[in-house]
Phi, psi and omega in degrees: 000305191302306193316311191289307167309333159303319147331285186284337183301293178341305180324316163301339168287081207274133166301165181329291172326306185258028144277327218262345176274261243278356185261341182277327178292323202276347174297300193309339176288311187286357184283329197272302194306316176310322182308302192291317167318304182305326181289311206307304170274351164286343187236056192023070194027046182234032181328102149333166161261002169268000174262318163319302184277015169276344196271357199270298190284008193223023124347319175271336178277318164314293181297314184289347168275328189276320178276021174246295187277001174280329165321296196292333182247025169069012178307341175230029144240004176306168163260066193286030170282339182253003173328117181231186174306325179276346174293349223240349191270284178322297184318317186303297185285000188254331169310321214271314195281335141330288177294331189287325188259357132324319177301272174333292199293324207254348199263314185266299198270341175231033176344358193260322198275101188240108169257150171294112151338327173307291210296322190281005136267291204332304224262353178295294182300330160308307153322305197270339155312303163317274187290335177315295229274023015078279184299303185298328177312279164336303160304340159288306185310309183328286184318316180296324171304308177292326164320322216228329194250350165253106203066151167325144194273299184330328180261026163250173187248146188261141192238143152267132178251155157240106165128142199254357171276236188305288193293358175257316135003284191292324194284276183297348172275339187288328174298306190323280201290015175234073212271359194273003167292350202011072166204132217223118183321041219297307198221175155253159161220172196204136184275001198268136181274326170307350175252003163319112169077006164303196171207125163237123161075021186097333187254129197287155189230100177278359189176195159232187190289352162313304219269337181319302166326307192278322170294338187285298193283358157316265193292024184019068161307122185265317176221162247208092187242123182284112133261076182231099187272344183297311200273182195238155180339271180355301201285281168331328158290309180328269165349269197314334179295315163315279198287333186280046185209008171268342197036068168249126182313177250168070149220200208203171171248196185252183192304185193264358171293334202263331190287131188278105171077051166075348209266114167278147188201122168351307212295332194258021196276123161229193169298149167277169201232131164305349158315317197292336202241016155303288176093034171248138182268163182291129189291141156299098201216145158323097216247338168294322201261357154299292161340303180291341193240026170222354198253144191052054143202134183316134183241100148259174213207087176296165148084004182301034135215053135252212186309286182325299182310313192282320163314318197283314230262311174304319172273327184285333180320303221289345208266354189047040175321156163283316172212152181251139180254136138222148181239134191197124153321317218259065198297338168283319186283330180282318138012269180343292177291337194284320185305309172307308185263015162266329160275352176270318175227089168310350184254333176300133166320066198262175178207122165250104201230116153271137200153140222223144199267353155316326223231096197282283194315315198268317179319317179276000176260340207256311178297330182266339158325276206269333168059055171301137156244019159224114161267118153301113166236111181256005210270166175169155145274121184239337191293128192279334182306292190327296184285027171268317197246316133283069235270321147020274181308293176335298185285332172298293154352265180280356178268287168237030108342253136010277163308281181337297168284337173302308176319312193280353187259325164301303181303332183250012162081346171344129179278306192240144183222128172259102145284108158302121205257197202194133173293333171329325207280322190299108187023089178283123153256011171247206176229029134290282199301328186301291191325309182283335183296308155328300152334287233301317170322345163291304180276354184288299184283358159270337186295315157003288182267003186217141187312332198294185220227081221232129156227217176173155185233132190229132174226186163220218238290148147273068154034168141035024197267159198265156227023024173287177181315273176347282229263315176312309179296337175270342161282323135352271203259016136301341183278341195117320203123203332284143176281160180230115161239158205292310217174121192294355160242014153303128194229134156204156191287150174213107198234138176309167187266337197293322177301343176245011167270324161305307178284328150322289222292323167275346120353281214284012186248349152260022165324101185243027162090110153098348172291170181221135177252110193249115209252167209268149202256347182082181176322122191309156166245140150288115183297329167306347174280315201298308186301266216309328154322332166301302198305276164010265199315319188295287202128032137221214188247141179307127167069351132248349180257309179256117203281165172265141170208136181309148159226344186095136171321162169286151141311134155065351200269155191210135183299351180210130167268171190236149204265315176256129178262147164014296232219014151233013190037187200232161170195149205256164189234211181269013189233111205280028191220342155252152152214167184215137189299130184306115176314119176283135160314128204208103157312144184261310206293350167295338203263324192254010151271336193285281181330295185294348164296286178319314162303314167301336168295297201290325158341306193288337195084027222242090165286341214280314180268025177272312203294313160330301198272302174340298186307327158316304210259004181237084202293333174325301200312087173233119189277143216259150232265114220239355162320299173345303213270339221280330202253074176276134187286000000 
């Protein structure tokens, strides 16, 4: 039944032209019926033959006046499928100005046409009864038609909006008038009680968020959309906490800061994301005292096409450098990024150099060019299993690296130089964090003897980075399953990367040499909270749809990280989100015999003999005993 009528329904897809013909023939029918209609009831239905004949002579002058002002007042150019109080305001106002200039015109100027003064109302209401309602008609039929005739109501997924105002409005009109969205409006919630057993659009508002569980198994909810543009981190995560335990699909738009002139749109309705459910509000950073130490001065960006790097690369653009430097080994990810901030910021300088930062001669050719007076150094090896397996690699890299670009920056004037640390560096059990520790200790001991400006900022995991947990776990269960974490008490801190490229970039203008800035990361997560909340949010249930599965700790991997070593304490700074760690005293030439010692192993190829010299020089450094482990419940 639905098919066949939908089949004729179709029939109603009139191309432009001929909508815009057949809305003209039919105003024109309804201005004489309004016409005739108005005499008709001023003279209790009973039409004199001087009023027939004013209507016989003056009809055609009549229709060409109302359709010149229906003209003037955009009646045909409007969309009326999308028809609202202002199409519906215009019709108000082009009858009236219509009937007024009838008046004028058959009262002052044509004295032959004699109408009851009464008519030039009567026939104003008539009008906007007729042609409005007429127009809103097309707008029902429409509606029905997507509702009920393109496709089964039965084959969409049926949606809870949450939140009953503006943007859940615009939000629920959208389904309606988009039906190839196959998705469909059961109910509203809403917290205001006063909108209890209301209706938008027709769609009932049954509760408040107390009530979601029980509307979802009423109205068999398939999917679940936060529309509150309003609300803040806090209030979202609550909501998102809620709604993932319905095992509903899951999303939200975005805040109102992100949306343009208020204006909602499907395209932008996304998942909610496990970021939404950190329930953290957006960091707050110094955009002056960013400003004094990046605006006008050449910027370079070792590693400026990974997460970090690119992020570092997006904000800082915003900053008016005299030139951005990025360098990354990698020509596709530097590609990427050179592309995105030549269409986002056409006035930057930009400069993109593939190149490594092992290789101290082209660093030191780059650096005597560009003269950067600020660096940022993200290039790094951070995966730890890999660099486990590979400890060599690690140390060429992140060490003397590291060493390379620091060195080059003392020597050539550099003012400030930022390394991007790892909580890893903090009593490391691996040969990554040894490795990064090693860093910081590099720029710790160099800053002593040189004008640059040496810190380092140690944060730990980043949301969505690339191979980082997230995107595994999410590829994990778009394959079916199963996810797999290390070990059911691994626990680590997590911050989005734009927030920690923020608290970076803000770090580095209170540098005052040799600090390690340590930013606060919130609350530790249990990575199995992390999985089963992934599970949750795709819409479905942990261990049952999607299995969980154990695999034991990694090589070099430990269940809880640390921000801080022992022996340098802490101190707050003027930003409640950094803080710094007290500088450990780090000889350089003791520091710089160890390194060559270490260089000379790897020269020899002797990887066997790193985990030895590392220890030396990271006494913190005990590799972590990962047997234990292998066998998780």
């Amino acid at each position: 039944m639905y098919a066949v009528v939908g089949k004729l329904m179709k029939g109603f897809n009139l191309n432009l032209t001929y909508r815009k013909s057949l809305l003209l023939l039919l105003d024109i029918i309804l201005i004489n019926v309004a016409s005739f209609g108005a005499v008709f009831l001023r003279t209790d239905f009973r039409i004199p033959e001087e009023f027939l004949a004013s209507f016989r002579d003056s009809y055609i002058i009549t229709t060409l006046i109302f359709l010149i002002v229906f003209r003037l007042f955009n009646l045909y150019k409007s969309v009326w499928r999308y028809a609202s109080i202002e199409e519906m305001n215009n019709v108000i106002f082009a009858s009236i100005a219509g009937g007024g200039t009838l008046f004028v015109l058959y009262e002052l100027l044509i004295p032959s046409v004699n109408f009851p003064r009464s008519y030039y109302v009567l026939m104003p209401i008539l009008i906007v009864f007729l042609v409005g309602g007429m127009r809103f008609s097309y707008r029902a039929v429409r509606r029905a038609k997507n509702v009920y005739f393109n496709g089964f109501v039965s084959e969409r997924k049926r949606v809870l909006i949450v939140g009953g105002g503006e943007a859940g409005s615009m939000i629920i009109q959208e389904l309606f008038d988009n039906p190839q969205l196959l998705k469909y409006p059961v109910a509203v919630v809403d917290d205001n009680p006063s909108k209890n057993r209301a209706k938008i659009h027709g769609v009932p508002i049954l509760g408040t968020r107390a009530d979601i569980h029980e509307i979802v198994k009423v109205k068999k909810v398939d999917e679940i959309i936060i529309a509150i543009p309003s609300a803040g981190k806090a209030e979202i995560k609550e909501l998102a906490n809620v709604c993932k335990e319905t095992r509903c699909k899951l999303k939200t738009i975005p805040g109102v800061f992100e949306l343009i002139n208020g204006q909602v749109d499907v395209k932008k309705i996304r998942d909610v994301n496990i970021e939404d459910l950190l329930g953290r509000d957006p960091i707050k950073v110094n955009l002056t005292e960013i400003c004094k130490y990046i605006s006008s001065e050449v910027v370079l960006i070792t590693g400026g096409g990974g997460s970090i790097g690119t992020e570092l690369c997006r904000q800082i653009a915003r900053f008016n450098p005299k030139q951005l430097i990025i360098l990354d080994i990698y020509e596709n990810n530097a590609y990427e990024i050179q592309q995105e901030l030549i269409k986002n910021h056409s006035n930057l300088n930009l400069e993109v150099i593939i190149a490594s930062v092992r290789d101290r001669k082209r660093m030191e050719s780059i650096f005597e060019k560009y003269r950067p007076g600020v660096v940022f150094h993200a290039a790094a090896h951070k995966h730890v299993p890999l660099m486990e397996a590979n400890p060599a690699e690690a140390i060429k890299n992140n060490v003397f690296g590291s060493l390379n670009v620091a060195e080059c920056a003392d020597k050539f004037g550099t003012k400030r130089f930022v390394l991007i640390s790892t909580d890893k560096a903090v009593n490391p059990t691996n040969i990554m964090g040894a490795s990064k520790r090693t860093a910081e200790m590099v720029i710790q001991s160099l800053d002593k003897k040189s004008k640059t400006e040496f810190v380092a900022v140690r944060f730990g995991n980043v949301l969505g980075s690339n191979g980082s947990v997230i995107p595994r776990f999410k590829k994990q269960i778009s394959d079916g399953g199963p996810v797999t974490v290390t070990h059911p008490e691994i626990i680590r801190y997590f911050m989005t990367i734009p927030e920690a490229v923020q608290l970076v970039i803000q770090a580095g203008s209170m540098a005052k040499g040799g600090e390690i800035f340590i930013l606060d990361m919130g609350e530790p997560v249990k990575i199995v909270d992390l999985a089963r909340d992934l599970i949750k949010l795709s819409g479905f249930e942990p261990d049952k749809d999607i299995k969980l599965h154990y695999t034991g700790l990694r090589p070099g991997e430990k269940l809880y990280e640390e921000l801080l070593l022992a022996e340098e304490g802490i101190s707050h700074t003027r930003h409640e989100k950094i803080f710094i760690g007290k500088p450990v005293l780090v000889d350089y030439n003791e520091l710089n015999n160890k390194l060559n010692w270490l260089r000379e192993i790897l020269v020899q190829e002797r990887a066997d003999k790193v985990d030895k010299i590392m220890q030396s020089i990271v006494a913190e450094y005990k590799k972590a005993d990962t047997e234990k482990s292998k066998k998780v419940g």
